[in-house]
N, C-alpha and C positions, 0 to 999 in steps of 0.2 A: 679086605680092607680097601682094595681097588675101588671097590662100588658105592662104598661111600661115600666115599671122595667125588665121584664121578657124581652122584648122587646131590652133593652138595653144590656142586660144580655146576650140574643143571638148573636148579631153584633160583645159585648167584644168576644164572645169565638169561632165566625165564623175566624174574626181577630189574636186571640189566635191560632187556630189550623193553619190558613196559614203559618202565621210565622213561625211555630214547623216546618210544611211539609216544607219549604222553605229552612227552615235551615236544616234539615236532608237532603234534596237532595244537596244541596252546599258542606255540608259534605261528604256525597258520591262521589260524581264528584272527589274534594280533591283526597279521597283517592283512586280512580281509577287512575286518571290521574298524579297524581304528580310523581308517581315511573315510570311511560311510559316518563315522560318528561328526570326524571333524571338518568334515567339507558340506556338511549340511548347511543349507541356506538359515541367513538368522531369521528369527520372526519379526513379523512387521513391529512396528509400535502399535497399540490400539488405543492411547490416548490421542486425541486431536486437540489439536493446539491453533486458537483463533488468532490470526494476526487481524488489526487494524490499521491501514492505512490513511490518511489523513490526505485529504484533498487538496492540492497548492490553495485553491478556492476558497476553504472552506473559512479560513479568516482565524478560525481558535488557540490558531498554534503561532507563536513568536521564539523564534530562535533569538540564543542570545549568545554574542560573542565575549569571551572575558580573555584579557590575553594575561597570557602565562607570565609569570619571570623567570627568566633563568637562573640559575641557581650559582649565584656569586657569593651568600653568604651575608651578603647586607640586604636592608630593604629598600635603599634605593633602587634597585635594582627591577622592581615593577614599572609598569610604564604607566605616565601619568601625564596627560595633558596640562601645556602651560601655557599657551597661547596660540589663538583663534584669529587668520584672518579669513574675511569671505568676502569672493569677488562674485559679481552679477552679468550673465551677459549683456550687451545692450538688447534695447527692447525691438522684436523685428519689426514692431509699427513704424520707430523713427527713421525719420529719412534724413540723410544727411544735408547741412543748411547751411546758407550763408553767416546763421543767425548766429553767436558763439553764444548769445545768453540761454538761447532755449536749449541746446546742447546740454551746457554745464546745469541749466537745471535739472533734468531729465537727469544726467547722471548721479545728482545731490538728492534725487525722489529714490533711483536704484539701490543708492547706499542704505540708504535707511529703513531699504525694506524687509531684508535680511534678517535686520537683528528683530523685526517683530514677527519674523517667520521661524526664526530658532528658538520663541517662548513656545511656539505649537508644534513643529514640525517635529515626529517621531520616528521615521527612519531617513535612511541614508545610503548611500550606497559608499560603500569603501574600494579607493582605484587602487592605491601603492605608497606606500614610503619609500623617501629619499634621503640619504646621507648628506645632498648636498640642496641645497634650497632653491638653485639655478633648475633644476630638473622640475620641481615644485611647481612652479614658475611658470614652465613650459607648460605643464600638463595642462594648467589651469587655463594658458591664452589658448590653447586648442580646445578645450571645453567651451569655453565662450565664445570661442569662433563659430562654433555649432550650436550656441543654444542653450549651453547649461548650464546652469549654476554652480559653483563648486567655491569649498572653503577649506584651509589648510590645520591642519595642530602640529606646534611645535611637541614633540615625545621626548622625554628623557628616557635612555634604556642604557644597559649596560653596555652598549657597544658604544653610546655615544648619542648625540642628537641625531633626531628625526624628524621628516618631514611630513607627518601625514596629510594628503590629499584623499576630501569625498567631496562626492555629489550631495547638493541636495539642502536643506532638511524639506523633508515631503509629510503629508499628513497620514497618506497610509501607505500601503502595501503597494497596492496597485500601483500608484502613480511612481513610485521607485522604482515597480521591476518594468515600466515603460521605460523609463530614460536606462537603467539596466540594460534595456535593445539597444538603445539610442547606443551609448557607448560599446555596445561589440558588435556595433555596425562600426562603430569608429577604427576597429582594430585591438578596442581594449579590453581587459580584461576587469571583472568587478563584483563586488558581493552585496547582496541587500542586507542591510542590518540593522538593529535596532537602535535610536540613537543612546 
């Protein structure tokens, strides 16, 4: 009966060790193979995707700015122009006179020319808004000190009135992203936009 047993005993542990070896090699394999699987490089993409770029130049493109409102819940709360002043530099031909009538004419031709440049004129340049209309003010005598033309919008927004100051109205592109230079040669900062 001993050998039976013994018998038995050997088949458990021939069985016993396959499995062991079985499994350590399964385990092995594991762990050789799994980082070859996962650390392979991805494949490229093979669709090609055309970007078009658009030339400052090329004229066909018009960005347009819309400003947002913030989100108060009313519709006041969009901003919406309410009132237009525009000042004109003096013209650098005139020279200063004894004469006070040709002066004040000259300034009564400046006024008036504006408002038949604002039925044409399509962009503009936007400098800043102001809370306080003394700042407004400012910006506009140092724009004229230099040359440029510039006009203000009163803005209602939900923080309260605004001062907007721009340049301009200009007939195109070009002629805006010039005085554009003109003004951050000045120090300042500014955007071309559509009127």
């Amino acid at each position: 009966m001993a050998r039976t047993i013994s018998d038995e005993q050997l088949q458990l542990k021939k069985r016993a060790r396959r499995r062991l070896i079985g499994a350590i090699t399964l385990v092995t394999l594991m762990v050789m193979l799994l980082p070859m699987l996962l650390d392979g490089e991805p494949k490229p993409v093979s669709q090609d995707i055309n970007i078009q770029i658009q030339t400052p130049n090329s004229g066909s493109f018009a960005s347009r700015v819309i400003p947002v409102p913030e989100k108060t819940g009313t519709a006041e709360a969009a901003v919406k122009p309410q009132q237009i002043e525009i000042t004109t530099p003096p013209p650098p031909a005139l020279k200063p006179s004894a004469d006070k009538e040709t002066t004040t004419t000259a300034q009564v031709k400046n006024e008036k020319t504006p408002k038949a440049e604002n039925k044409s004129g399509t962009y503009v340049v936007q400098l800043a808004a102001f809370a306080h209309k003394d700042n407004a003010k400012q910006l506009q005598q140092k724009l004229s000190a230099n040359g440029i033309r510039s006009y203000t919008e009163v803005l209602k927004t939900a923080h309260g009135e605004k001062t907007r100051v721009r340049a301009g109205p200009y007939e195109n592109r070009d002629e805006a992203e010039k005085v554009l230079d003109q003004v951050k040669a000045l120090g300042l900062n500014g955007v071309v936009t559509p009127r």
